[in-house]
C-alpha positions in Angstrom: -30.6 191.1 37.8 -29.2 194.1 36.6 -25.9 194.8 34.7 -23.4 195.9 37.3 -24.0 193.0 39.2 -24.1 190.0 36.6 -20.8 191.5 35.4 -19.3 191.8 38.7 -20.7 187.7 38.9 -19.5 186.5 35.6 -15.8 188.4 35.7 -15.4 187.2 39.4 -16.2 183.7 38.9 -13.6 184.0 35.9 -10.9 185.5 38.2 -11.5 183.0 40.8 -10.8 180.5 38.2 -8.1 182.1 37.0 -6.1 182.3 40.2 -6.9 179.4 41.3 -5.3 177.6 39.0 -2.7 179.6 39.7 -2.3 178.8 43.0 -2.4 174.7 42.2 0.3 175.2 39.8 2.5 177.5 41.2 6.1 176.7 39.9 8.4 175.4 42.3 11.3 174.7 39.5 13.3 177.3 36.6 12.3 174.4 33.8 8.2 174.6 35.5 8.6 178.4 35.5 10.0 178.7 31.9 8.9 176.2 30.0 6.0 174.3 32.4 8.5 170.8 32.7 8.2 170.2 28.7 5.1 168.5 29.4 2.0 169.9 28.4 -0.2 168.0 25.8 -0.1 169.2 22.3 -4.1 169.9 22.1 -3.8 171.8 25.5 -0.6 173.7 24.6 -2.3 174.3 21.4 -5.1 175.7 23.0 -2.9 177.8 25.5 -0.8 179.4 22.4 -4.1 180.4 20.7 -5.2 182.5 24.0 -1.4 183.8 24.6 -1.9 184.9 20.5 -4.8 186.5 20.8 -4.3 189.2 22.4 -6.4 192.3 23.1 -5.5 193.8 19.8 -7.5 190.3 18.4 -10.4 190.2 21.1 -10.6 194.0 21.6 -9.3 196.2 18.8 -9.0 193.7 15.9 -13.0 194.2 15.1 -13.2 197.2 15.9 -9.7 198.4 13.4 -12.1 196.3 10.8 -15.0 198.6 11.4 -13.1 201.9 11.1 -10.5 200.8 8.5 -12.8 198.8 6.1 -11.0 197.1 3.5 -7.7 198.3 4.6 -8.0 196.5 7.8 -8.0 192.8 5.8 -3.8 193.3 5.9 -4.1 192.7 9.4 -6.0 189.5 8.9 -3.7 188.2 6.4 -0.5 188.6 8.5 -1.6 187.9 12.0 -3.3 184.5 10.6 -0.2 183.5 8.0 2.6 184.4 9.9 1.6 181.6 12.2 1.8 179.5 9.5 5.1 180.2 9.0 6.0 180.0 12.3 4.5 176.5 12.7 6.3 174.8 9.7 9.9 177.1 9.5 10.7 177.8 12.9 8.4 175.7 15.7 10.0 172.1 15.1 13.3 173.3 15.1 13.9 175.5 18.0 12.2 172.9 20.0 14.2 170.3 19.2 17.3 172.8 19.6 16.1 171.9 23.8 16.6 175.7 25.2 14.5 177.5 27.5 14.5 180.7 25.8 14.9 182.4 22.4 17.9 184.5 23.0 19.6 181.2 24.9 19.5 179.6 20.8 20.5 182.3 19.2 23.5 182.8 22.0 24.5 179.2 21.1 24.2 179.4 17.5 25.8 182.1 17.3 28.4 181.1 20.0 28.4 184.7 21.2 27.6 186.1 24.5 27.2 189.4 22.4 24.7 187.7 20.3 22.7 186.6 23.6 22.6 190.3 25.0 21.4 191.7 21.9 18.6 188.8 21.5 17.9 189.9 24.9 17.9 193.6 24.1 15.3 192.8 21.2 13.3 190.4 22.7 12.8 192.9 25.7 11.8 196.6 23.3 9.3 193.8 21.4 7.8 192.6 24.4 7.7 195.8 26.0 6.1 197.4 23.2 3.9 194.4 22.9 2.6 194.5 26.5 1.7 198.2 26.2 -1.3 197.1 23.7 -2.2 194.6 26.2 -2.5 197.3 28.8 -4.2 199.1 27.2 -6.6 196.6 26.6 -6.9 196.0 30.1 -7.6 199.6 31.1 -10.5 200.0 28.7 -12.2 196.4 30.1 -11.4 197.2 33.7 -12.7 200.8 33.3 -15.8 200.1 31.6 -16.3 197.2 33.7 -16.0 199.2 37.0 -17.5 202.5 35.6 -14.0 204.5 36.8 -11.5 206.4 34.7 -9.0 204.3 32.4 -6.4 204.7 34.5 -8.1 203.6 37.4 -9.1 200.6 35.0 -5.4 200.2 34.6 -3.7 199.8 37.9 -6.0 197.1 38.6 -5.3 195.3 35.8 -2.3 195.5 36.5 -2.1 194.1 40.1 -4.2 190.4 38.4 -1.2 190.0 36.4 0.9 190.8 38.6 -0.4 188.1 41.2 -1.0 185.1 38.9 2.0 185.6 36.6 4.9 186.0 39.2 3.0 183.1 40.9 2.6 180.6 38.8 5.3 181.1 35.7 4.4 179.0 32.3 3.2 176.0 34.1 0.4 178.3 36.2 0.4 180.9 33.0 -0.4 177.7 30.5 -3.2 176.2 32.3 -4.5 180.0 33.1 -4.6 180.5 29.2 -6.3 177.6 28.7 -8.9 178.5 30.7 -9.0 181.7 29.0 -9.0 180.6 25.4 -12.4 179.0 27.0 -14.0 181.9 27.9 -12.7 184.5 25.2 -13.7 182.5 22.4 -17.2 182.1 24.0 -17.3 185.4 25.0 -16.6 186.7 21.5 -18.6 184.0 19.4 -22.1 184.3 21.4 -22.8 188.0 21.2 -21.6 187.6 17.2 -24.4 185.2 16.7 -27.0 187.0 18.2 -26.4 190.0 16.5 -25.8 188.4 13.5 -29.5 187.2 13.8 -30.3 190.6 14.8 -28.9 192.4 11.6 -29.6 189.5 8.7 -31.4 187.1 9.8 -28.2 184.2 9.9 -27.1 182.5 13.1 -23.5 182.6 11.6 -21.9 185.6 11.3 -19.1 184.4 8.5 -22.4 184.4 6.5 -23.6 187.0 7.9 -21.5 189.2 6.7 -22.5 188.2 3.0 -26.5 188.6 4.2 -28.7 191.2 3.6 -30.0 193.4 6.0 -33.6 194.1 6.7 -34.7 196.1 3.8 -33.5 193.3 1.2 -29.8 195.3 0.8 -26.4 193.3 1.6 -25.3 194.1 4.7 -22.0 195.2 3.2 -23.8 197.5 0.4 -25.9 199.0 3.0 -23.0 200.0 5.4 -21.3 201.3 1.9 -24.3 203.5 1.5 -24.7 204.4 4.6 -21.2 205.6 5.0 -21.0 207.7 1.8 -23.9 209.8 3.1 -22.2 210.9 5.8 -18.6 212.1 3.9 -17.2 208.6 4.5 -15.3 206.3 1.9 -17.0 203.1 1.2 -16.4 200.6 3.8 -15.4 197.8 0.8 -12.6 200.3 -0.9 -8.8 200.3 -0.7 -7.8 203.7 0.7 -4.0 202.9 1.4 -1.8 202.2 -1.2 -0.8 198.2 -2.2 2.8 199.0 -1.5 1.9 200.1 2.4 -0.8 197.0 2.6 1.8 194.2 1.3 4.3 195.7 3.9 2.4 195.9 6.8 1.1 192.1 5.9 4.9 190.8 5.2 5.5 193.3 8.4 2.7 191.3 10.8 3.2 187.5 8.9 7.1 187.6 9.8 6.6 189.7 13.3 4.1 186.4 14.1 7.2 183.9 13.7 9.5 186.3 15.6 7.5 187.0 18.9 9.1 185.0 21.3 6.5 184.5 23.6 5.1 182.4 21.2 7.8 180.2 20.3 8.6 179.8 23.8 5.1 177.8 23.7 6.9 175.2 21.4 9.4 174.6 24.2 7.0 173.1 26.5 5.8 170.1 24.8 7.3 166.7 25.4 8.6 166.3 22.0 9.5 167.8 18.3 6.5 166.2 16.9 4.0 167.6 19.8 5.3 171.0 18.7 4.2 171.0 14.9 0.7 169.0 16.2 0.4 172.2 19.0 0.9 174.8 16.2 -1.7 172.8 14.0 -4.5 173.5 17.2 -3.4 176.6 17.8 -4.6 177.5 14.1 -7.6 175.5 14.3 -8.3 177.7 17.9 -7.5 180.9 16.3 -9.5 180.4 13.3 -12.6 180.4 15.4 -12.4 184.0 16.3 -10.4 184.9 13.0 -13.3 184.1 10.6 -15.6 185.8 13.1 -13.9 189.4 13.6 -14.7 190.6 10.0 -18.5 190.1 10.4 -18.5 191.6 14.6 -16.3 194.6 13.0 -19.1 194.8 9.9 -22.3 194.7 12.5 -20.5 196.7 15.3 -19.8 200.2 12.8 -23.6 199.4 11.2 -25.0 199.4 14.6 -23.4 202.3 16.0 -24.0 204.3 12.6 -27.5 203.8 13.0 -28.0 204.9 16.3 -26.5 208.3 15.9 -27.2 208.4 11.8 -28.7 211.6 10.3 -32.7 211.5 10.2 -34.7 211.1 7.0 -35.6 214.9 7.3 -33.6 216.1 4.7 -31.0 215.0 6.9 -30.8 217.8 8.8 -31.3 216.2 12.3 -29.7 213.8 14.3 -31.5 210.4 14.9 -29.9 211.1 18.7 -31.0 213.5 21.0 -27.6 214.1 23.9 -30.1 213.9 26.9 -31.9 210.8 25.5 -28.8 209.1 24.9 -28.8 205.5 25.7 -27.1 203.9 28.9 -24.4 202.3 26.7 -23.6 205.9 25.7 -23.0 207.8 29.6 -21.5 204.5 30.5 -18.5 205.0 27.8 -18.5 208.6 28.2 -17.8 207.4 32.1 -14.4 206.1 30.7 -13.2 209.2 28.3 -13.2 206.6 25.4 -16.2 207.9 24.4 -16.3 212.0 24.0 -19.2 214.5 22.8 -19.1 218.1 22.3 -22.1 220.0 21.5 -20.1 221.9 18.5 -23.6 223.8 17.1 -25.7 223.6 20.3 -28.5 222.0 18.7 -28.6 219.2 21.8 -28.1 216.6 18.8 -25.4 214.4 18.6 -24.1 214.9 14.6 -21.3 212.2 13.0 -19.8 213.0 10.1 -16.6 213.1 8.4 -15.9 216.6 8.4 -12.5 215.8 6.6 -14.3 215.4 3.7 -14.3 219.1 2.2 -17.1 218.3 0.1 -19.3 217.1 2.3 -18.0 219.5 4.9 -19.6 222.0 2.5 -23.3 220.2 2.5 -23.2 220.2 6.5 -22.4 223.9 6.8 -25.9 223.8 4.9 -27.5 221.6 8.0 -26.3 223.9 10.2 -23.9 221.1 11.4 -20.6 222.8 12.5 -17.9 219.6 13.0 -18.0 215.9 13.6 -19.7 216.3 17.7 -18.4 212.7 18.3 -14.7 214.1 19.0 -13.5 210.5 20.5 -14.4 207.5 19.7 -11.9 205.1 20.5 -12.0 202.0 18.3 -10.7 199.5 21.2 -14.7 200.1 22.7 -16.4 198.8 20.0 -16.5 194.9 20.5 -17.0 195.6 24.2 -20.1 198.5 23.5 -21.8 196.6 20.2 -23.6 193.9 22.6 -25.1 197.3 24.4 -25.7 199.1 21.3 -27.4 196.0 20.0 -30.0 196.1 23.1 -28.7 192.4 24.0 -29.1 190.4 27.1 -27.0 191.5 30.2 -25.5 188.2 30.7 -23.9 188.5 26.8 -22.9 191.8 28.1 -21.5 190.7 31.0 -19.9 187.8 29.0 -18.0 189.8 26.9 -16.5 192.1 29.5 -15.0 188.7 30.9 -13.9 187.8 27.5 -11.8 191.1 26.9 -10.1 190.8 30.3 -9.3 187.3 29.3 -7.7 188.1 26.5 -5.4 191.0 28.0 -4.0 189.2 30.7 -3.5 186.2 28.7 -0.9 187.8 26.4 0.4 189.9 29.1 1.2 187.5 31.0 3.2 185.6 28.3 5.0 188.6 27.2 5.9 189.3 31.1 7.3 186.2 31.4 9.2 186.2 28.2 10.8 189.3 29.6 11.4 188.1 32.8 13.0 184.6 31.6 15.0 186.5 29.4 16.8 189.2 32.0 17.0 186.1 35.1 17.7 183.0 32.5 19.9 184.6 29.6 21.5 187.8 31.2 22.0 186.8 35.1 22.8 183.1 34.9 23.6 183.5 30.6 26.3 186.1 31.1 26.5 188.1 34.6 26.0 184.9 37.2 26.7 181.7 35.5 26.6 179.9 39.3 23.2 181.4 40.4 21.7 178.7 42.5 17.9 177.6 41.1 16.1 179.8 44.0 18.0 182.7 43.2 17.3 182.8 39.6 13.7 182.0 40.0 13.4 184.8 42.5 15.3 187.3 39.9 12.8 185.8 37.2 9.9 186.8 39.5 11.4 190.7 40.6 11.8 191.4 36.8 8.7 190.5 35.8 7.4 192.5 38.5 9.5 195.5 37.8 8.3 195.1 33.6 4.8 194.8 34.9 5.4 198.3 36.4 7.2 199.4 33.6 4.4 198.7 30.9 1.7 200.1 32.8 3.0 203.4 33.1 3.7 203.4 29.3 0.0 201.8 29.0 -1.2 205.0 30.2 -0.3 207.4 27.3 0.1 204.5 24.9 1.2 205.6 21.2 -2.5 204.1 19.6 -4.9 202.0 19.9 -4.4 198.2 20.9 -4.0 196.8 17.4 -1.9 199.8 16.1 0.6 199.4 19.0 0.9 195.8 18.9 0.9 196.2 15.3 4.6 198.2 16.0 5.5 195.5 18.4 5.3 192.9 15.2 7.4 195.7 13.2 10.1 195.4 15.6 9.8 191.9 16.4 10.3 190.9 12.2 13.2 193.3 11.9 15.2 191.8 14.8 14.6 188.1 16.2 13.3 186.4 12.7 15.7 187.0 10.7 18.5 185.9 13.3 16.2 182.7 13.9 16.2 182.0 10.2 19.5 182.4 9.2 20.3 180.4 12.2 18.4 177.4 11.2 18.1 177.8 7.4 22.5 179.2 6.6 24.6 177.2 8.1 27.4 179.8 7.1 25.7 183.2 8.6 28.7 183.6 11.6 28.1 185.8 14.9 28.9 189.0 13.5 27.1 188.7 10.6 24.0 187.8 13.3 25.4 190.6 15.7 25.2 193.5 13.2 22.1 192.4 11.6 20.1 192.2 14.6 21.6 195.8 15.4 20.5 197.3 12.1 17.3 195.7 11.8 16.2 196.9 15.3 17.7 200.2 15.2 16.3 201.5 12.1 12.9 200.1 12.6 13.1 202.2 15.9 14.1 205.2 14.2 11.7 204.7 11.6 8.8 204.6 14.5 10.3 207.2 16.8 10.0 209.8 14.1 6.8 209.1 12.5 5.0 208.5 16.0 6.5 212.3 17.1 8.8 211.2 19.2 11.7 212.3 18.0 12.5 216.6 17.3 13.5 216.9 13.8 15.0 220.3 13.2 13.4 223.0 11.6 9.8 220.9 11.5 10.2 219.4 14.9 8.5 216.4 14.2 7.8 214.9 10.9 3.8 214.5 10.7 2.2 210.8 10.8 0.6 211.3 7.2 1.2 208.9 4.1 2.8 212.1 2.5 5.5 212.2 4.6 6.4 208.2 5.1 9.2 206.7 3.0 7.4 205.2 -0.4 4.5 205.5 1.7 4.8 202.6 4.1 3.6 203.5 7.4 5.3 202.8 10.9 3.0 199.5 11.4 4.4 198.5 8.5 8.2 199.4 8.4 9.5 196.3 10.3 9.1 194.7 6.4 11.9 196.8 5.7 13.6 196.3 8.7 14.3 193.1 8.4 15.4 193.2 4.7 18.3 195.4 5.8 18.9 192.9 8.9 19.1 190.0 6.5 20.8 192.0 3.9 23.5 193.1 6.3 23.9 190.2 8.4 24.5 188.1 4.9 27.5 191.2 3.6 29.1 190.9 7.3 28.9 187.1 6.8 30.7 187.1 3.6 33.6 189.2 4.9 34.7 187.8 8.0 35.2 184.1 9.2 32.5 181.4 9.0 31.5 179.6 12.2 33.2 176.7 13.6 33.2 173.5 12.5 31.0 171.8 15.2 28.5 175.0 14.9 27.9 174.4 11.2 27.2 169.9 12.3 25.0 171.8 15.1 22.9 173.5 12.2 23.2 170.3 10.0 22.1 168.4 13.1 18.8 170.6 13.9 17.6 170.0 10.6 17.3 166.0 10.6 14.9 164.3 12.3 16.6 162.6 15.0 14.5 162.9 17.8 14.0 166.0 20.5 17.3 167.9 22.0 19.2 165.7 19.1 20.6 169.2 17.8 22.4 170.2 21.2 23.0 166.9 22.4 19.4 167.1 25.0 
């Protein structure tokens, strides 16, 4: 059976699945449609948070950030992995015994501001927009290679399957959706790993893979260094960055993790306080699977594609790849325009080289190489070309496709309906329409997160990076806004509503700034935009990064407005008091 058609199979079958379950739990209720009823089991839900976790940027671009960034890529390791950690043991319990639906709904309490609520709402919704534009993007580049059509193309229909099993089925259809998705992503990633791990060195598993050797006896990591430094690139296992930029982005991703409320909202569906720390000890245990995996796929995936288009052993003056004998793998990506070639000395060989590198710029010129010919090479195809690179079977293929397109819509649906709850539960029946009936409020939950669907897609379409870099801003923003507010709410007792009000304000806003100008968004006079280089970013910390700083000036802020104006209210300070002891679930707001 041939590739098109085994991939149409496998993804169809998926889909099927997918809205199916849909369909069978379709929410009829707000508290099914925002939090699934509170009664999902904690191995399930645990399950369900790992696939609304990991997101594209984990299935698709994690790997593939790993295999372009090296070293410098571990950062994003460290923070995606220990933020949950945090999240799990400093925020988790807490807000779920609190008894809310939503994020911004605590914070409006805690902070016993309606103010408070609309500008939880405000950063809840830039986060999640942000957040959902690396998810579309992660859809277009599985639906376009997947149907062989433009990534645009790829796009809009990714965009109508969330569309039709999100707005249908809310967190109780979403949840049991996920979970069938952490199913097949995790298979989807872990099979082709092993068989190219076996491929490469020889070891079934590629965590040890990774410290294998590769045919000729070398470690596989020492070979890719080699390898690399012959064609003008750094060594794969240096630092580049500085340790100032890596710690921030880490401290940047770690405390974005504990922020991003369509994660917490996961804690809010299980039956009780104790379910919630036992779901966010799965969830780890799920998302360590394809964690400890990603560094090895990102490894084999830049080793196979080197040696497919490396330099011959003729002096290195030829190409291994001729253009017209380019493998399918190849036309297939190029079908796309994530994968672009131009024939720069008209030798009809495809050359790749870092022509950055003056000095080895020099040593080309003596090849008769004129520029690096692979002009794109987008790093969210990697995961989803190394099983083609690698020759493998068309069902692992096949497989993996599936697997990406799981992994999109798992996290975009979570994030849509994190927006949506937020606008219909905590704006219109929060603040605007108190006395909404039930139908009305689940219909305006359903329009918005139609009208954000519609929103994200168009931004998906000229997105500001690739999937890991974007969602990587979406972390920033999240850690300079909703963490600190959610830690001072449950950790100060004395932190008031201004204090929380002007924190959340600066936090977001200069974090926004930060981005905007770095990202060449914003006209700077004289220059009009301040270039995206390490030269040019305060102490060197890059936009990914800057949320770090973010949200020391929202907690620095928040604590010197605190200190100058009135603390909270009695029965606010026993709420806090309350949260903290183990009474039982809802104890803290009398639920």
């Amino acid at each position: 059976m041939d590739l098109t058609t085994i991939t149409y199979l496998i993804v169809g079958l998926t889909f099927a699945l997918y809205i199916g379950i849909a369909i069978a739990a379709r929410a009829g209720t707000t508290s099914e449609f925002y939090v699934a009823g509170k009664g999902v089991n904690p191995i399930l839900n645990g399950m369900a948070t790992a696939a609304d976790w990991m997101s594209a940027a984990s299935f698709i671009s994690l790997a593939g950030l790993i295999a372009f960034n090296g070293y410098d890529a571990s950062a994003y390791l460290m923070g995606w992995t220990g933020g949950y950690v945090l999240l799990a043991l400093l925020l988790a319990p807490y807000l779920r015994k609190f008894g809310k639906f939503t994020v911004p709904e605590f914070i409006g309490d805690r902070f016993y501001s309606k103010a408070a609520r609309i500008i939880a709402v405000i950063c809840l919704i830039v986060a999640s927009i942000t957040y959902v534009i690396g998810q579309m993007k992660g859809v277009g580049v599985a639906f376009s290679r997947f149907l062989d059509v433009g990534y645009d193309t790829g796009l809009f229909v990714g965009m109508f399957i969330v569309f039709f099993y999100a707005v249908l089925g809310g967190m109780k259809g979403i949840t049991y959706t996920q979970i069938a998705q952490y199913v097949v992503l995790i298979f989807a990633y872990t099979v082709p790993a092993v068989f190219i791990s076996l491929q490469i060195t020889d070891n079934p598993l590629p965590q040890l893979g990774l410290g294998s050797s590769v045919a000729d006896g070398t470690p596989l990591l020492a070979k890719l260094d080699q390898v690399l430094v012959e064609i003008g690139f750094a060594e794969y296992t240096i630092q580049e960055g500085s340790t100032l930029n890596m710690m921030a982005l880490t401290l940047s991703l770690m405390i974005g993790t504990a922020g991003l409320p369509h994660v917490i909202v996961r804690f809010f569906t299980v039956p009780k306080v104790k379910d919630a720390r036992s779901s966010a000890g799965w969830a780890l245990v799920f998302i360590a699977i394809l964690y400890t995996t990603a560094p090895a796929v990102g490894a084999m995936s830049f080793f196979n594609l080197i040696n497919t288009i490396q330099p011959g052993e003729t002096g290195q003056t030829e190409s291994n790849l001729v253009y017209e004998e380019r493998p399918e793998w190849f036309k297939k990506w190029e079908t796309t325009g994530l994968l672009q070639f131009e024939d720069k000395n008209g030798d009809g060989r495809v050359q790749y080289y870092n022509d950055k590198n003056a000095d080895f710029a020099e040593t080309a010129k003596e090849y008769g190489w004129n520029g690096n010919e692979l002009v794109k090479v987008d790093r969210d195809i990697m995961v989803l070309a190394n099983p083609e690179i690698a020759n493998l079977p068309n069902w692992v293929v096949a497989l993996v496709v599936a697997g990406g397109l799981a992994a999109a819509l798992s996290t975009a649906a979570g994030l849509l309906l994190a927006i949506s709850s937020s606008i219909s539960h905590d704006l219109l029946k929060g603040v605007f329409r108190p006395g909404i009936s039930e139908k009305n409020e689940l219909r305006a939950a359903r329009v918005s997160m139609g009208v954000a669907i519609l929103i994200a897609g168009y931004l998906g379409m000229n997105p500001p990076g690739f999937a890991a870099q974007v969602v990587a801003l979406a972390f920033g923003l999240a850690a300079s806004s909703i963490f600190p507010a959610l830690m001072m709410g449950i950790f100060n007792k004395r932190m008031n509503s201004q204090g929380a009000i002007v924190g959340m304000l600066v936090g977001l806003l200069s974090t926004l700034i930060y981005i905007f100008v770095f990202k060449g968004w914003f006209f700077v006079p004289g220059t009009n935009t301040l270039p995206n280089t390490p030269d040019n970013w305060l102490f060197g910390i890059q936009p990914e990064a800057f949320g770090a700083v973010g949200a020391l000036l929202n907690f620095g802020s928040a604590w010197l407005v605190s200190k100058v104006t009135a603390p909270p209210p009695a029965h606010i300070q026993a709420l806090v008091e309350d949260i903290r002891v183990p009474r039982g679930a809802g104890a803290g707001s009398g639920h």
